[in-house]
MDAnalysis code that builds the backbone (N, CA, C; Angstrom):
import MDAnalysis as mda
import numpy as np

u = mda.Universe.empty(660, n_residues=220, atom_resindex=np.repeat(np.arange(220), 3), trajectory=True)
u.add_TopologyAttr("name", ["N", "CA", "C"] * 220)
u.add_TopologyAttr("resid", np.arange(1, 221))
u.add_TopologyAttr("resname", ["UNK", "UNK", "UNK", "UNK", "UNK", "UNK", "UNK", "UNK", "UNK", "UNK", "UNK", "UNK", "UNK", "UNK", "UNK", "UNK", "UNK", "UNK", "UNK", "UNK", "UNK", "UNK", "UNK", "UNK", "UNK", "UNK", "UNK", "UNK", "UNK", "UNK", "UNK", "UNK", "UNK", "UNK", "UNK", "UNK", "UNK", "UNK", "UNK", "UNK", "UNK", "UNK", "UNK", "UNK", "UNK", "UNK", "UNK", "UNK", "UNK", "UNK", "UNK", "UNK", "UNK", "UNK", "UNK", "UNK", "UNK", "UNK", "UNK", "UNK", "UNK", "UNK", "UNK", "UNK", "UNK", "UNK", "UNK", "UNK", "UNK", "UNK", "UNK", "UNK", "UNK", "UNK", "UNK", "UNK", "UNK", "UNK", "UNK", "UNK", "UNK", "UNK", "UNK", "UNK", "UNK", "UNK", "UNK", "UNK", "UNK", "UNK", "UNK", "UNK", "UNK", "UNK", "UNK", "UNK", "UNK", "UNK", "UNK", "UNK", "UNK", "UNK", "UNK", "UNK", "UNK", "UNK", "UNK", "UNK", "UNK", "UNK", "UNK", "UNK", "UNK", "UNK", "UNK", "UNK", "UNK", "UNK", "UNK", "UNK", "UNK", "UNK", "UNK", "UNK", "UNK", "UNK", "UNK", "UNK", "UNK", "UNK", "UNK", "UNK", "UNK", "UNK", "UNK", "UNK", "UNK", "UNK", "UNK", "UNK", "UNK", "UNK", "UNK", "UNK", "UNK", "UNK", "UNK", "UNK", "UNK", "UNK", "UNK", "UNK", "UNK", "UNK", "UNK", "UNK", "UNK", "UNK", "UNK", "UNK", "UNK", "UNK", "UNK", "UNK", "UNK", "UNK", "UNK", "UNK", "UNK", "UNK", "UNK", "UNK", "UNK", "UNK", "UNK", "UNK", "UNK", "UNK", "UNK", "UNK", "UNK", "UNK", "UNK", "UNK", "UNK", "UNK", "UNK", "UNK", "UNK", "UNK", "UNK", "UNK", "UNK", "UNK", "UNK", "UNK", "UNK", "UNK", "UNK", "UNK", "UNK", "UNK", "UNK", "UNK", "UNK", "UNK", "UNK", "UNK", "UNK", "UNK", "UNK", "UNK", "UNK", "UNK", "UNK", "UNK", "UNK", "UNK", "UNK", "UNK"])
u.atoms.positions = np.array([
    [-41.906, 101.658, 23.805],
    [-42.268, 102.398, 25.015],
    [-43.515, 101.788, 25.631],
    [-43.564, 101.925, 27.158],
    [-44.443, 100.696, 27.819],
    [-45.828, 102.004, 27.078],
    [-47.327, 101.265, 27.117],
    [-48.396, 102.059, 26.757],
    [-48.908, 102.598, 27.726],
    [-49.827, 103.616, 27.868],
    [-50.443, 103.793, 28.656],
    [-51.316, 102.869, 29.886],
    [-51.602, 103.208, 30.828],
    [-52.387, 101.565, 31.541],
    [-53.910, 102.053, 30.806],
    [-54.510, 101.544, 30.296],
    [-55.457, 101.160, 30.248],
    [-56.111, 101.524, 28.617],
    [-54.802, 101.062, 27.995],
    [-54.493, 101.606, 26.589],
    [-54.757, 100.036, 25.912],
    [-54.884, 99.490, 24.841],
    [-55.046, 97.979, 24.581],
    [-53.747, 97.972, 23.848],
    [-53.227, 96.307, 23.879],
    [-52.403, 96.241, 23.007],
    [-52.740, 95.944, 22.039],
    [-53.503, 94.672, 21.406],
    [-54.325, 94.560, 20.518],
    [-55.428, 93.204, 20.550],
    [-56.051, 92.954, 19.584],
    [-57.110, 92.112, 20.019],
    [-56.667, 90.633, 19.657],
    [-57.062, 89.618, 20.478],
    [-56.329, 88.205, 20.105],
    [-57.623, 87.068, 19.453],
    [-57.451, 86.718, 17.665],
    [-58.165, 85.935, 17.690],
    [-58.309, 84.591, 17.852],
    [-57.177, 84.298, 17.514],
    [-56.691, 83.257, 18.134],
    [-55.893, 82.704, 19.197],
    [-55.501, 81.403, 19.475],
    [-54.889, 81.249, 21.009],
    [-53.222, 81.860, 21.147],
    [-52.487, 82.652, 20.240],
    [-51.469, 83.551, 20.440],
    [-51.457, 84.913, 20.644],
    [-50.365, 85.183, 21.520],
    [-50.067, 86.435, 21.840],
    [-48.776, 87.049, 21.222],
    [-48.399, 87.788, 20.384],
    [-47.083, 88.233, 20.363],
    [-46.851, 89.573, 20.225],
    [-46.349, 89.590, 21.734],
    [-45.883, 90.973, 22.053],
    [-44.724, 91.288, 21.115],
    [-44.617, 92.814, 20.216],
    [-43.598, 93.518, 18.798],
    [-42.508, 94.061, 19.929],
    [-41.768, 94.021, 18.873],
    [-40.743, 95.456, 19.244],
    [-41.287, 96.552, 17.994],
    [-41.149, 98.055, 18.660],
    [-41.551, 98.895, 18.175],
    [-40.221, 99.571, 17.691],
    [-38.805, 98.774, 17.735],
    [-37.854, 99.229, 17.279],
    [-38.006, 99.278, 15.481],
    [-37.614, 99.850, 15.216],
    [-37.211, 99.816, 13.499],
    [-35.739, 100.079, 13.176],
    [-34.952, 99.608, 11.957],
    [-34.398, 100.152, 11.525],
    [-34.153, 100.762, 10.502],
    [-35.480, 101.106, 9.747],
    [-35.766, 101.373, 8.453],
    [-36.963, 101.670, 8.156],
    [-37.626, 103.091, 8.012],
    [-39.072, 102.941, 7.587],
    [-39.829, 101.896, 7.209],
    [-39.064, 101.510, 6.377],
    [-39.460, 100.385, 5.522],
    [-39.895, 99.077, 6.182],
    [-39.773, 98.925, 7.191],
    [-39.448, 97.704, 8.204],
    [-40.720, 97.782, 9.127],
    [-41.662, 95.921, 9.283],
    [-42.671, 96.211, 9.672],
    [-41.710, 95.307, 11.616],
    [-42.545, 96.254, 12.602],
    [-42.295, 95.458, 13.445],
    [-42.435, 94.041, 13.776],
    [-41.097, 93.915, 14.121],
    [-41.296, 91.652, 14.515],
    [-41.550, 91.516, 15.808],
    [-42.331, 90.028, 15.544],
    [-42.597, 89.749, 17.237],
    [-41.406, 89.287, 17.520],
    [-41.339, 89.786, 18.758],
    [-40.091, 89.146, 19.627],
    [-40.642, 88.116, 20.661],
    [-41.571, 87.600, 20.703],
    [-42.182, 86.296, 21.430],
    [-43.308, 86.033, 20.935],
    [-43.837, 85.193, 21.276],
    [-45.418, 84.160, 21.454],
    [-45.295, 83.949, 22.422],
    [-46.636, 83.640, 22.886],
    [-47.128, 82.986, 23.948],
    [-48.452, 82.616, 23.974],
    [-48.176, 81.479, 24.090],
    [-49.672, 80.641, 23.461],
    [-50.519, 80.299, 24.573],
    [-51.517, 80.329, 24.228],
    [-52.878, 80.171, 25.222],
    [-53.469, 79.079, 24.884],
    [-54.402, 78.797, 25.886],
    [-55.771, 77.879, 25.240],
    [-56.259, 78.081, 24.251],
    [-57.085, 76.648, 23.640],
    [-57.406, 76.557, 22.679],
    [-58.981, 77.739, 22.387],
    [-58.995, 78.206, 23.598],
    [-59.924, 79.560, 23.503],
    [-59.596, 80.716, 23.226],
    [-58.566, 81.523, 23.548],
    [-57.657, 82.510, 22.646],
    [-58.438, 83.353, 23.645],
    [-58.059, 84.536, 23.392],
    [-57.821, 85.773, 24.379],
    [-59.266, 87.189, 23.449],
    [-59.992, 87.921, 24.062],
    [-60.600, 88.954, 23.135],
    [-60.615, 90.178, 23.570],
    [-59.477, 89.995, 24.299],
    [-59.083, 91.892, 24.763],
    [-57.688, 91.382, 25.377],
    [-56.611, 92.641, 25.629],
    [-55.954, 92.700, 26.215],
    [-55.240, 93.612, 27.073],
    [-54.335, 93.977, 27.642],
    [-53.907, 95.067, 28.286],
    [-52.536, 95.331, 28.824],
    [-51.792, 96.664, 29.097],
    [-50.371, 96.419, 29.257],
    [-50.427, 97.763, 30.731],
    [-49.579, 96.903, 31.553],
    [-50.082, 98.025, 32.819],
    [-48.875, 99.594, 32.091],
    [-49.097, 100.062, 33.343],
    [-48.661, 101.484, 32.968],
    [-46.989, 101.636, 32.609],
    [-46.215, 100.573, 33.430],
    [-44.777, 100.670, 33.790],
    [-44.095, 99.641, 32.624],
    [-45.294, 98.790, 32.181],
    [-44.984, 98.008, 30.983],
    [-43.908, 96.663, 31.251],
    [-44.292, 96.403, 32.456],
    [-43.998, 95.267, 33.281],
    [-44.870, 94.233, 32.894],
    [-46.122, 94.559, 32.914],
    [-46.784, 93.273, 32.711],
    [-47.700, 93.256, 31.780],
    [-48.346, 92.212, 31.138],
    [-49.471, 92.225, 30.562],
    [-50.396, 91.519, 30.679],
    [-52.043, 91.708, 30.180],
    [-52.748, 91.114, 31.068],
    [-53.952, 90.507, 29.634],
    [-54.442, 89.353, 29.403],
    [-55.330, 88.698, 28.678],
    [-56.758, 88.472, 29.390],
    [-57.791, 88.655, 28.166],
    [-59.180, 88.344, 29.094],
    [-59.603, 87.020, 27.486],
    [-60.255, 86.152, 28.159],
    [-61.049, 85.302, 27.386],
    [-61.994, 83.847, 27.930],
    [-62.207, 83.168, 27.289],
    [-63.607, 82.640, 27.857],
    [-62.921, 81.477, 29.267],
    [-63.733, 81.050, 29.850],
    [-63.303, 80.411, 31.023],
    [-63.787, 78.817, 30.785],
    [-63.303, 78.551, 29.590],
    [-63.753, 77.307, 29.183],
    [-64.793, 76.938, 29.111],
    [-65.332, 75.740, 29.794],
    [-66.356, 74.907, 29.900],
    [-66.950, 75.267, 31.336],
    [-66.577, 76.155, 32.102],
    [-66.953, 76.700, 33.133],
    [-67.623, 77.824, 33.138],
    [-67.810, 78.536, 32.242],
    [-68.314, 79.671, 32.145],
    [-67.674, 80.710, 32.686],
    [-68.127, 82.019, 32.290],
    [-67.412, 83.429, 32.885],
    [-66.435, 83.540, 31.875],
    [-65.129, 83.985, 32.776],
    [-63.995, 85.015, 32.095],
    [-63.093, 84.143, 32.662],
    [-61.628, 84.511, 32.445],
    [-60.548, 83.941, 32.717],
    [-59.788, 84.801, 32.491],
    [-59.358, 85.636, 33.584],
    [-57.709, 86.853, 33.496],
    [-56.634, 85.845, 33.760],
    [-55.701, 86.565, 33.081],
    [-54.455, 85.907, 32.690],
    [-53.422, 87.109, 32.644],
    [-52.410, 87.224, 33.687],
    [-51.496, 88.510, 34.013],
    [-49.998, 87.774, 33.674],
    [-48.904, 88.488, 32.782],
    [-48.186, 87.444, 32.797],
    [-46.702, 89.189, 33.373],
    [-45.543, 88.385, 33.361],
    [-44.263, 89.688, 33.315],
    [-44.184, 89.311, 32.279],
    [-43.465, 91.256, 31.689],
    [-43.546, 91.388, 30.130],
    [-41.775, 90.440, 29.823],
    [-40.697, 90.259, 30.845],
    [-39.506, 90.311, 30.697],
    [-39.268, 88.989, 30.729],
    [-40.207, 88.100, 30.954],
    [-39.811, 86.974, 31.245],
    [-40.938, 85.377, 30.572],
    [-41.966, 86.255, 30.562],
    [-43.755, 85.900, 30.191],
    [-43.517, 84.703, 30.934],
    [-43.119, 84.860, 32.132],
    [-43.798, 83.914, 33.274],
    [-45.115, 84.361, 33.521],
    [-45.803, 83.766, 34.264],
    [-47.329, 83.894, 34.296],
    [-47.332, 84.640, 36.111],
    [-47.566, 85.516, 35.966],
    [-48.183, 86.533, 37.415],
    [-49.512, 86.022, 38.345],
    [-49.816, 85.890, 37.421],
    [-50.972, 85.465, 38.344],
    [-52.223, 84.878, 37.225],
    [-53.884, 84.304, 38.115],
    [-54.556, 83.954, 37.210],
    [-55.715, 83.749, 37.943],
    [-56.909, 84.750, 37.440],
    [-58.275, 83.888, 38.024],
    [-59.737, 84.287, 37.042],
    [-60.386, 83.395, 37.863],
    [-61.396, 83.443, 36.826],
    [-62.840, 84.544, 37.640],
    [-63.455, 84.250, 36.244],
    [-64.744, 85.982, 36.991],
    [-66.045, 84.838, 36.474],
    [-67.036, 84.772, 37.394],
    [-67.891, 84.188, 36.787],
    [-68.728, 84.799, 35.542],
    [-68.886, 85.627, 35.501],
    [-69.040, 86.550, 33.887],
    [-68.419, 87.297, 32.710],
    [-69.151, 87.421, 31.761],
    [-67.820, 88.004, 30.929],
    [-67.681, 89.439, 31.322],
    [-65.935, 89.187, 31.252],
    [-65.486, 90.385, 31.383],
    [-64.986, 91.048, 30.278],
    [-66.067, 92.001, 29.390],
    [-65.793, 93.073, 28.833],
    [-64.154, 93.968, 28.363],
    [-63.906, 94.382, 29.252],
    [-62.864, 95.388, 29.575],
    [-61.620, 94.959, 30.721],
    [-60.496, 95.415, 30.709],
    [-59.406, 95.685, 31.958],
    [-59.081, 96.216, 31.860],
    [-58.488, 97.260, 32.825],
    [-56.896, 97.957, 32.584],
    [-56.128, 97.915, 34.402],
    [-54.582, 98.122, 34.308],
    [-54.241, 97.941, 35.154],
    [-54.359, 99.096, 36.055],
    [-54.511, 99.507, 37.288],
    [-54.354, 100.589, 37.807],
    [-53.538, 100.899, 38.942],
    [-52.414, 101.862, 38.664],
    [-51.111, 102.018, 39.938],
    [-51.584, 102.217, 40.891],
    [-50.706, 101.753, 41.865],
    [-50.890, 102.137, 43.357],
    [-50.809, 103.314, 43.754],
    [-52.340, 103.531, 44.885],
    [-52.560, 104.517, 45.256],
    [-52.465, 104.409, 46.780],
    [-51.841, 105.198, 47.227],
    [-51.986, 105.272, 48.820],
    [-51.268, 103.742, 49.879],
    [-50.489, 103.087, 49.334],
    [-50.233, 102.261, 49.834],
    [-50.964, 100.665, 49.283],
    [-52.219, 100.772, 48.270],
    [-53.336, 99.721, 48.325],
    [-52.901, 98.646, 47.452],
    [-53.086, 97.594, 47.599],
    [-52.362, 96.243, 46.763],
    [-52.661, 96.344, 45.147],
    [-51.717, 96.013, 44.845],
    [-51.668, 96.293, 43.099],
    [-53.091, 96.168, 42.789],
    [-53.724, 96.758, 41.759],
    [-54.258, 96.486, 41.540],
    [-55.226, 96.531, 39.838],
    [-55.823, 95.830, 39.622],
    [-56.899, 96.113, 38.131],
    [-58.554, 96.684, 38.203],
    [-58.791, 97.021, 36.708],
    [-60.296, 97.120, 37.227],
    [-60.936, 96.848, 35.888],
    [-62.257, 95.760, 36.300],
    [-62.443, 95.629, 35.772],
    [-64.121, 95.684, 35.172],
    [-64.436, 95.764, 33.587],
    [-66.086, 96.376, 33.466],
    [-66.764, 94.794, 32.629],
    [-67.745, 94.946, 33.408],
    [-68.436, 93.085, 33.490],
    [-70.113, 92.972, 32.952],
    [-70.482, 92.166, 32.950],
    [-71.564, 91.600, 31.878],
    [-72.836, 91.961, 32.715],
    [-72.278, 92.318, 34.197],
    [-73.484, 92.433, 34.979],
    [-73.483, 93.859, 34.831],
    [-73.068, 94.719, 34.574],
    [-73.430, 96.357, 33.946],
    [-72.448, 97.517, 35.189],
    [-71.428, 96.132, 35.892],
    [-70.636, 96.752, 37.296],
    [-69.627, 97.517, 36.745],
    [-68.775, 98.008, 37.331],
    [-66.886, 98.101, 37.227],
    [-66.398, 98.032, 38.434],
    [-65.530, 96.800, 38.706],
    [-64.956, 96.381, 39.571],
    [-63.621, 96.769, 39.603],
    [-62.760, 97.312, 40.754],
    [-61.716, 97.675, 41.472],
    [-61.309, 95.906, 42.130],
    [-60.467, 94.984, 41.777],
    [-60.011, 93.972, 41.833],
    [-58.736, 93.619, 42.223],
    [-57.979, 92.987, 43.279],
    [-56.710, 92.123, 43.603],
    [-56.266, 92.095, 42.450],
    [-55.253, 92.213, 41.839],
    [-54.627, 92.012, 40.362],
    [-54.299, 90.552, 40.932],
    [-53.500, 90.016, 41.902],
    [-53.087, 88.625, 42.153],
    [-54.353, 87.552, 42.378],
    [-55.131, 88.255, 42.962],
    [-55.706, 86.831, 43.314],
    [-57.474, 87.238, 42.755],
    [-57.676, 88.212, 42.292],
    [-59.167, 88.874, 41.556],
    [-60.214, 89.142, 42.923],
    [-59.432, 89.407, 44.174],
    [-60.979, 90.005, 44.762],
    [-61.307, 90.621, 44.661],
    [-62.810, 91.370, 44.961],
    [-63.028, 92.568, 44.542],
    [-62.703, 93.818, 45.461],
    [-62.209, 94.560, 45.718],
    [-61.805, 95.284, 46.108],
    [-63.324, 96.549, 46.620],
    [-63.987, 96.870, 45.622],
    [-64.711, 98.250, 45.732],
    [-65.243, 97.710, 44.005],
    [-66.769, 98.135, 44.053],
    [-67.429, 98.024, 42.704],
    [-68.098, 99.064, 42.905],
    [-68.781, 99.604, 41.489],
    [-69.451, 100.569, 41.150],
    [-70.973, 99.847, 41.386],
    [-72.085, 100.950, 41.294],
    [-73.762, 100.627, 41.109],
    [-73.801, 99.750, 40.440],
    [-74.683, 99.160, 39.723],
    [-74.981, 98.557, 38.755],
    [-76.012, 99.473, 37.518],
    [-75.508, 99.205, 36.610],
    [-76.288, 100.595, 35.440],
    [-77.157, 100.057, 34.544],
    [-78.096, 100.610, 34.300],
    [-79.084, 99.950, 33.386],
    [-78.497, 99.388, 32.270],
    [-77.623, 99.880, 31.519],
    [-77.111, 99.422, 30.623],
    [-75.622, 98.995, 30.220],
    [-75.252, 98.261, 29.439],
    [-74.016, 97.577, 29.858],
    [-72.799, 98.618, 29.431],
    [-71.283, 98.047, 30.274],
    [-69.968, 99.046, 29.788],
    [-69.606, 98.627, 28.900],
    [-68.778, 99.032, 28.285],
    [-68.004, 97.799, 27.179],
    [-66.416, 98.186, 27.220],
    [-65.979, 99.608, 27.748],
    [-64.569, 99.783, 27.738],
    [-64.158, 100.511, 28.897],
    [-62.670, 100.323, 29.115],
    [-62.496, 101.003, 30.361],
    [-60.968, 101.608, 30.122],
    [-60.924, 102.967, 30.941],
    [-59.389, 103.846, 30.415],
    [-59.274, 104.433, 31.924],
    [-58.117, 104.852, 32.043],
    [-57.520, 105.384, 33.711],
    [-57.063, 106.782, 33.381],
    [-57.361, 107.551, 34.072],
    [-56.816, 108.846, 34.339],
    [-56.614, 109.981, 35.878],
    [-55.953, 110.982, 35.764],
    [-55.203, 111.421, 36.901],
    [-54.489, 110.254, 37.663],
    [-53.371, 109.419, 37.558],
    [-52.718, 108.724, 37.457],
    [-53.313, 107.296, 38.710],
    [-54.418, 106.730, 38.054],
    [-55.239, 105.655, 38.825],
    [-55.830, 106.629, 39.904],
    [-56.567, 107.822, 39.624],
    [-56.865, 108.363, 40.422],
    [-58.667, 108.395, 40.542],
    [-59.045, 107.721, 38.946],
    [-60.142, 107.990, 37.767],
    [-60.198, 107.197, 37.191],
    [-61.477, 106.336, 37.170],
    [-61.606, 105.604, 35.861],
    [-62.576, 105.905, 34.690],
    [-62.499, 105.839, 33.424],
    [-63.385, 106.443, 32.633],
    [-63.934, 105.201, 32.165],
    [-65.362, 104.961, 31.911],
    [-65.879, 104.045, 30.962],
    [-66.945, 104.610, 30.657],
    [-67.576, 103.371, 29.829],
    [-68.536, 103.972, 28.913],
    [-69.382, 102.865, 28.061],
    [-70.636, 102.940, 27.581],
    [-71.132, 101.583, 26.543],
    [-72.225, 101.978, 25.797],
    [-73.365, 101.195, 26.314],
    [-74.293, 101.031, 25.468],
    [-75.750, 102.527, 25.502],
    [-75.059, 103.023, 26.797],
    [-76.640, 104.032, 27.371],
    [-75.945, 105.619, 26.688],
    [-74.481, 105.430, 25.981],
    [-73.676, 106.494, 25.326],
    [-73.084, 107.723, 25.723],
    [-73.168, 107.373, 27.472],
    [-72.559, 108.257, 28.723],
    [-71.285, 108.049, 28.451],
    [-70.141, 108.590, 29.155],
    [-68.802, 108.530, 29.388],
    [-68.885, 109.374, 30.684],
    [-68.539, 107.991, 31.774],
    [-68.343, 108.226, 33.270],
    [-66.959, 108.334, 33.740],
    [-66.902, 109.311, 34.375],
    [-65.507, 109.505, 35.349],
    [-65.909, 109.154, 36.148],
    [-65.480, 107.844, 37.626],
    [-65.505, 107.303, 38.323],
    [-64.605, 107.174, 38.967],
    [-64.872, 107.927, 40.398],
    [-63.480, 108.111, 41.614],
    [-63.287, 106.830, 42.245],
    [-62.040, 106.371, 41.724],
    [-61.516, 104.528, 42.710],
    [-61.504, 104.796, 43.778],
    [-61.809, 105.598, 44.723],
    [-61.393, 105.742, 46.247],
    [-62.670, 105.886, 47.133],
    [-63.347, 106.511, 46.708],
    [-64.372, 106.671, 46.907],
    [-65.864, 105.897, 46.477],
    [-65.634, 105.439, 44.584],
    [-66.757, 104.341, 44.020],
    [-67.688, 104.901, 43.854],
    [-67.159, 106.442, 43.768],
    [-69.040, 107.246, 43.170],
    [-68.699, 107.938, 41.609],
    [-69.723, 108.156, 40.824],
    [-69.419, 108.678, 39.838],
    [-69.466, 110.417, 39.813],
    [-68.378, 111.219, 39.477],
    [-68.036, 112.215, 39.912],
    [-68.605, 113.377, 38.519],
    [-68.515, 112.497, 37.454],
    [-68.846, 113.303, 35.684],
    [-69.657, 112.573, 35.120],
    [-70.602, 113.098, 34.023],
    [-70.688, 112.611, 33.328],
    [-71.215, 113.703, 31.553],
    [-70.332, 112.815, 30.671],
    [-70.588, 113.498, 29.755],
    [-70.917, 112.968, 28.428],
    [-72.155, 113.617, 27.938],
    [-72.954, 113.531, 27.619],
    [-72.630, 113.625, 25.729],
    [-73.551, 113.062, 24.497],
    [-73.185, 113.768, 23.587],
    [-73.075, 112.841, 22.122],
    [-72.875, 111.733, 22.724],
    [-72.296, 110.391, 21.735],
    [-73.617, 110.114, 20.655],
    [-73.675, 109.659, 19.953],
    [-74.913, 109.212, 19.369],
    [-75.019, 107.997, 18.866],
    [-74.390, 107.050, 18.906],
    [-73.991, 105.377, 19.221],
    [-73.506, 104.621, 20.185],
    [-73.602, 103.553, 20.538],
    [-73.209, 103.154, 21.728],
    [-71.374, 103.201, 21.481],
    [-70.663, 103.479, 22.684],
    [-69.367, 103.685, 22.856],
    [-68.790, 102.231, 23.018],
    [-67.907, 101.669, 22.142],
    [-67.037, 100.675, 22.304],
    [-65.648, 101.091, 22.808],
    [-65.494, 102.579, 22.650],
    [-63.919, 102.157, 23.184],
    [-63.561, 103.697, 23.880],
    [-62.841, 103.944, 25.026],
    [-62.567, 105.411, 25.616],
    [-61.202, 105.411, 25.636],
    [-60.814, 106.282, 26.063],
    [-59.214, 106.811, 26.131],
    [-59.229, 108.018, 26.822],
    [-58.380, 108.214, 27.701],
    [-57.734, 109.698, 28.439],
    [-56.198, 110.131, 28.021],
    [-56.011, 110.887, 27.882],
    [-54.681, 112.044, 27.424],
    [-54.136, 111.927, 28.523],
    [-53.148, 111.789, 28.114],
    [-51.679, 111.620, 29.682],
    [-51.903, 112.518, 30.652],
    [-52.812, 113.984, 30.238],
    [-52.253, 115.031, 31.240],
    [-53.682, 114.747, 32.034],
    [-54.531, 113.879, 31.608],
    [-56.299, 113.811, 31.995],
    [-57.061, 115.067, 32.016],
    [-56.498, 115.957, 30.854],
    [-57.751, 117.067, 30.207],
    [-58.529, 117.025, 28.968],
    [-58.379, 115.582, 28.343],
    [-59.113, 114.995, 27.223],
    [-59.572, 113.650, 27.150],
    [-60.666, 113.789, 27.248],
    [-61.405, 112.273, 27.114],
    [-61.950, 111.898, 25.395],
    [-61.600, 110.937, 25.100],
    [-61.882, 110.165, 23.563],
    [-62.752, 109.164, 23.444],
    [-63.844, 109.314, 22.854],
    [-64.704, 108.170, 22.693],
    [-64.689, 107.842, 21.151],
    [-65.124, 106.614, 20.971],
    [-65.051, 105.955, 19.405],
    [-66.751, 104.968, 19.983],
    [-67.104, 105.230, 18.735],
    [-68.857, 104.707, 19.087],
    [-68.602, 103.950, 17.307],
    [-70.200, 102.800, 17.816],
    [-70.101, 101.850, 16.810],
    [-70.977, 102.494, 15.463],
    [-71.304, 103.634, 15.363],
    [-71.660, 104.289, 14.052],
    [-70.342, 104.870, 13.756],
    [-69.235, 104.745, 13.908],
    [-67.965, 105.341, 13.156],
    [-67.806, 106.922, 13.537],
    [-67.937, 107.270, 14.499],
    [-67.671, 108.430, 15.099],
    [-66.796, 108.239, 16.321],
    [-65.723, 109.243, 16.323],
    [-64.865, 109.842, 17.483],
    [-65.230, 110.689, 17.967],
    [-65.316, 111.109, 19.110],
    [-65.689, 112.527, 20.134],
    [-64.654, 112.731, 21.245],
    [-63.882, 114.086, 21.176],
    [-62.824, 114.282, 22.296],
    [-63.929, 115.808, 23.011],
    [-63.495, 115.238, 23.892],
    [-64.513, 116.295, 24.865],
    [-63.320, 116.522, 25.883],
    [-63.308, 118.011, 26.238],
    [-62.533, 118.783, 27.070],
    [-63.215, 118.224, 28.418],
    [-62.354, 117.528, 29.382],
    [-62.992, 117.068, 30.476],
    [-63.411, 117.800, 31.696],
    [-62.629, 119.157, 32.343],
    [-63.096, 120.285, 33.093],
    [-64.836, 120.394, 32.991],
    [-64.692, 121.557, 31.233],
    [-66.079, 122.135, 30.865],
    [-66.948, 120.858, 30.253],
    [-66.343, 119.625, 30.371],
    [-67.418, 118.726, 29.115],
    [-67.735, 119.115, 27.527],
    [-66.739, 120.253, 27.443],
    [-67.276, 120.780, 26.238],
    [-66.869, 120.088, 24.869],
    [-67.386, 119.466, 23.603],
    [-67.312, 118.888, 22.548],
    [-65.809, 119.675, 21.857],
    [-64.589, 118.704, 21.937],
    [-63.576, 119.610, 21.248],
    [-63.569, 119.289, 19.557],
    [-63.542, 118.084, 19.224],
    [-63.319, 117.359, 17.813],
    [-64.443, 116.381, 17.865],
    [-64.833, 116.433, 16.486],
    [-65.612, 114.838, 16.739],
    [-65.387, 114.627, 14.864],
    [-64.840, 113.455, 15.069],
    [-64.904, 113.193, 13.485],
    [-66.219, 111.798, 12.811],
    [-66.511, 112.446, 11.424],
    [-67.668, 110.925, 11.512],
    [-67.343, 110.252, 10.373],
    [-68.465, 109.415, 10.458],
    [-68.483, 108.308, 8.869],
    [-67.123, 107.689, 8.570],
    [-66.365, 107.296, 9.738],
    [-65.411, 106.290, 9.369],
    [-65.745, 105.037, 8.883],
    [-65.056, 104.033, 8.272],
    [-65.495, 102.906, 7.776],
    [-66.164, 101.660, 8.846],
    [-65.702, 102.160, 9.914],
    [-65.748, 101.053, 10.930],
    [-66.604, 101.554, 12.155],
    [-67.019, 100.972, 12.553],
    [-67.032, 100.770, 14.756],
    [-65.742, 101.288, 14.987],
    [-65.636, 102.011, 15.799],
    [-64.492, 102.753, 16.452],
    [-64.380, 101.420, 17.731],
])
């Protein structure tokens, strides 16, 4: 089933990609890749699958040029969609559906402390956020590309209106910097995972703390 947009597929350490089938026919049975697709000898360190599960999208270094290098390919065919480069690193992507008529588009959270609303084809920028004292590190979509949520190092989790480019929430609460967010299909739960091994789901209306679990082994 395609993932959510702005859900990861998983992290690439090296220069392959291989998108699974999530079919099984047997508990017992670990999913196989049903392709590769090989990259530069720089390899990919995030990735992303838009909402309709049409496409997927790679971020990693921009060679000997510096910055970032997006890489959008179709999931049905892994022809390559499109491709450009960001002069900084780019952190985070996710894809975000069309709203109102406006050209496909992504968004993306960058080294300069922005989140950019971006051309999925050709990377212009479309609409960016302030610039924040401190840096993002992840980015999740909710009310259906209506919202973007991110979040990093200052341990906020911002709801940010794409149409407008102002920040509309913010909630408060984390006690490590946030590496990774998530929104609930229906966008009445926001999920943070912070690098002291804590989760926090906060009811997004009231902001109010629903679950928070701690002392996992890892960085969330």
């Amino acid at each position: 089933e395609p993932r959510p947009a702005g859900q990861k597929a998983s992290r690439a350490a090296d220069s392959a990609i291989e998108p699974t089938s999530v079919t099984r026919t047997s508990d017992s049975e670990s999913p196989q890749p049903i392709a590769k697709l090989l990259l530069d000898d720089a390899g990919a360190w995030n990735l992303a699958v838009s909402s309709d599960g049409k496409r997927f999208a790679a971020i990693g270094p921009n060679g000997g040029g510096g910055g970032s290098k997006v890489r959008i390919w179709e999931t049905a065919t892994l022809d390559e969609a499109a491709m450009f480069t960001v002069e900084r690193e780019v952190h985070d992507l996710v894809f975000l559906p069309d709203l109102d008529g406006e050209e496909q588009r992504i968004a993306t959270v960058e080294a300069d402390h922005r989140v950019r609303v971006r051309n999925l084809v050709n990377g212009e920028v479309i609409r960016e956020s302030e610039p924040f004292i401190d840096p993002m590190f992840s980015l999740a979509v909710a009310d259906n590309g209506k919202t973007l949520v991110f979040a990093g190092a200052d341990l906020l989790v911002r709801l940010w209106d794409v149409k407008s480019g102002q920040v509309r929430k913010v909630i408060s609460g984390a006690t490590s910097t946030i590496h990774s967010v998530a929104a609930s299909a229906d966008g009445n739960c926001i999920a943070a995972g912070s690098q002291n091994g804590h989760v926090w789901i906060w009811n997004v209306k009231t902001t109010e703390r629903l679950h928070l679990w701690t002392h996992l082994d890892l960085k969330v």
